[in-house]
N, C-alpha and C positions, 0 to 999 in steps of 0.2 A: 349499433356500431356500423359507420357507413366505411370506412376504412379497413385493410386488416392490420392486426398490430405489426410492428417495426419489428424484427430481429430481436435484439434488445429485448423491449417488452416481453418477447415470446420466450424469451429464455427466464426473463423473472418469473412468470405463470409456471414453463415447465419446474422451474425449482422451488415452485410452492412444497411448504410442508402437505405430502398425499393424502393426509388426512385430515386435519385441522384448516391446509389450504390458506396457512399465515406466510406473510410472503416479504420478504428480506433487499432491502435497497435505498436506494437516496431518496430526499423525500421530492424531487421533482419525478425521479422515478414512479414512484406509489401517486402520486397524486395528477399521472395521465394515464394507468391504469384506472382509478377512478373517474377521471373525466370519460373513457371508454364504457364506463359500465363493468369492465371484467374484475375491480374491486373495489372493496368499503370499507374506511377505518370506524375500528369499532368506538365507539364515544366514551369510554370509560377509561381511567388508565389499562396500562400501559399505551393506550389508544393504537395499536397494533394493525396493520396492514390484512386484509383476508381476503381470498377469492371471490367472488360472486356465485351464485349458479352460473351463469354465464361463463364466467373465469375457468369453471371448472370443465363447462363444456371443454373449452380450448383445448383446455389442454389434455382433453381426451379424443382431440380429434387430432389424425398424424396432420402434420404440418403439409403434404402434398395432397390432400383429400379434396383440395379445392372450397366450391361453395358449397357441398353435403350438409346435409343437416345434421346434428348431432344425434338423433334417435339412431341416423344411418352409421356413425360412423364406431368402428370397430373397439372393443373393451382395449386399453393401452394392454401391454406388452407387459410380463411379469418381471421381467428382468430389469434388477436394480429397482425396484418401485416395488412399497410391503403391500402385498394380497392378502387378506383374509383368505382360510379355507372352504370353502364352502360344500366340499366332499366330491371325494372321486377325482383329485388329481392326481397326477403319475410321476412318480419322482419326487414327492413333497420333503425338503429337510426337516428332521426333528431336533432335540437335543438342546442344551442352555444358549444358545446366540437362536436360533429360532423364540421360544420361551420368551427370552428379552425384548425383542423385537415385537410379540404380539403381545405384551403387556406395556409397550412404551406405545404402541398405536392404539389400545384402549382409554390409558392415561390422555392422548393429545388429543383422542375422542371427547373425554368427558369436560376436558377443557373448551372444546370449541364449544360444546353446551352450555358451559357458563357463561362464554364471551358472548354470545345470542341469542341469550335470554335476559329481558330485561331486571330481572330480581336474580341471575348467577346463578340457578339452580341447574342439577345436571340429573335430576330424572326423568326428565321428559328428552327424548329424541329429538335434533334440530333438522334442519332444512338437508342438508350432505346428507344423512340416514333415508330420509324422505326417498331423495331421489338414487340413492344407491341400497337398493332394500337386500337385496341378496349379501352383496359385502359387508352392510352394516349387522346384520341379524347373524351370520359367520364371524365379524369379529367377536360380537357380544356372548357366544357361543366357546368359543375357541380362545378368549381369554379367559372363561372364567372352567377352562378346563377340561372339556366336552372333547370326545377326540372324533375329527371330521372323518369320514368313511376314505378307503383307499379303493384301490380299483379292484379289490379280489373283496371287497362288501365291509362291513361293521365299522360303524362309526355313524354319522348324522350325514344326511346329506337338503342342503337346500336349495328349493328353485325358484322362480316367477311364476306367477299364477295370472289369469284371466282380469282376478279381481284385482281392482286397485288398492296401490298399497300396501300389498300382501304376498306373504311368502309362503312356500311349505316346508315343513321340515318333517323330514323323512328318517325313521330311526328302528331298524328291526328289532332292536329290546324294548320291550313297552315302558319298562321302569326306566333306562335311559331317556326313551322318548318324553316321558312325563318329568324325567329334570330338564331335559333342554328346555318344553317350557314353564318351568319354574325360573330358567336363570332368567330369558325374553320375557318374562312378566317384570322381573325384576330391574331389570334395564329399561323398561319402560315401554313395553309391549303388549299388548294384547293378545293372549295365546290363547287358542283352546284347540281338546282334538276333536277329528273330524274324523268316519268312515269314509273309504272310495266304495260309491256305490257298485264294480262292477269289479272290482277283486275282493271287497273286504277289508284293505289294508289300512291302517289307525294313521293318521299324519296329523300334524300340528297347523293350524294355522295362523301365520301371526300379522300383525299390524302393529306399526308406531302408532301410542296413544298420544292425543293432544289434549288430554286434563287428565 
């Protein structure tokens, strides 16, 4: 992309669906998005408009950050946009419109699987999970019931690790710990636990599988 997008443009990326990253406009609209790089219709019906990795960069990067690289530029703003829990936020709502919320961004998850996989399967993890392992491994968590840890402790909490492609998941009940990764197996992860060699402490390790 030698240009940056127009106005315009930058408002169709921001208003991509946050998770699925399916993206809503005229069709000369969607088809200079794709001449950028920042999106690809998918080839199947509904032949549907969708972010790129790139695309996604964007629009995780604020619009005044200049030329920064996306690794540099800051996780967006929670506000108004669904975050997964990943443990230890402050002020988290709970209650039936949360619930709904994290079961309609699993649902739009298992859809974008479909749409990017060439046979429409949805258990294997796509390219969005890949490179958002922390969010994706918290919603896969957090939808299917797991409650994320608060800031006074109990609950899951996960982080980024060294290794690529891997996350930890952190859980003071060992029996809880050993269903979170029951559900990340089941979703399509790679779980197993692991001791910290210099506390003792039992943590999960997980990876998106690719077979």
């Amino acid at each position: 992309m030698t240009r940056p997008p127009t106005a315009a443009q930058r408002r169709l990326v921001d208003a991509a669906d946050p998770v699925t990253g399916r993206l809503k406009g005229t069709e000369a609209q969607l088809a200079a998005l794709v001449k950028r790089g920042l999106a690809f219709r998918h080839p199947r019906p509904p032949r549907d408009h969708f972010l790129t990795p790139a695309g996604h960069r964007l629009r995780e990067t604020p619009e005044d950050s200049g030329p920064a690289s996306a690794a540099e530029a800051p996780a967006p703003a929670a506000s108004g946009v669904f975050a997964a829990r990943a443990g230890g936020e402050e002020g988290a709502e709970e209650g039936p419109a949360r619930l709904r919320e994290v079961r309609g961004a699993w649902q739009g998850l298992l859809e974008l699987r479909r749409m990017t996989r060439p046979d429409g399967a949805t258990d294997l993890p796509c390219a969005w999970e890949r490179t958002h392992l922390v969010q994706a491994a918290a919603l896969a968590l957090e939808a299917a019931g797991h409650r994320p840890a608060r800031a006074e402790g109990g609950g899951y909490r996960i982080r980024a690790t060294p290794q690529p492609e891997a996350v930890a998941v952190h859980e003071t009940d060992p029996e809880a710990l050993r269903a979170c990764a029951a559900t990340l197996e089941k979703a399509g992860w790679q779980a197993g636990e692991h001791t910290e060699p210099r506390t003792g402490t039992r943590y999960v390790l997980a990876s998106p599988r690719r077979a």
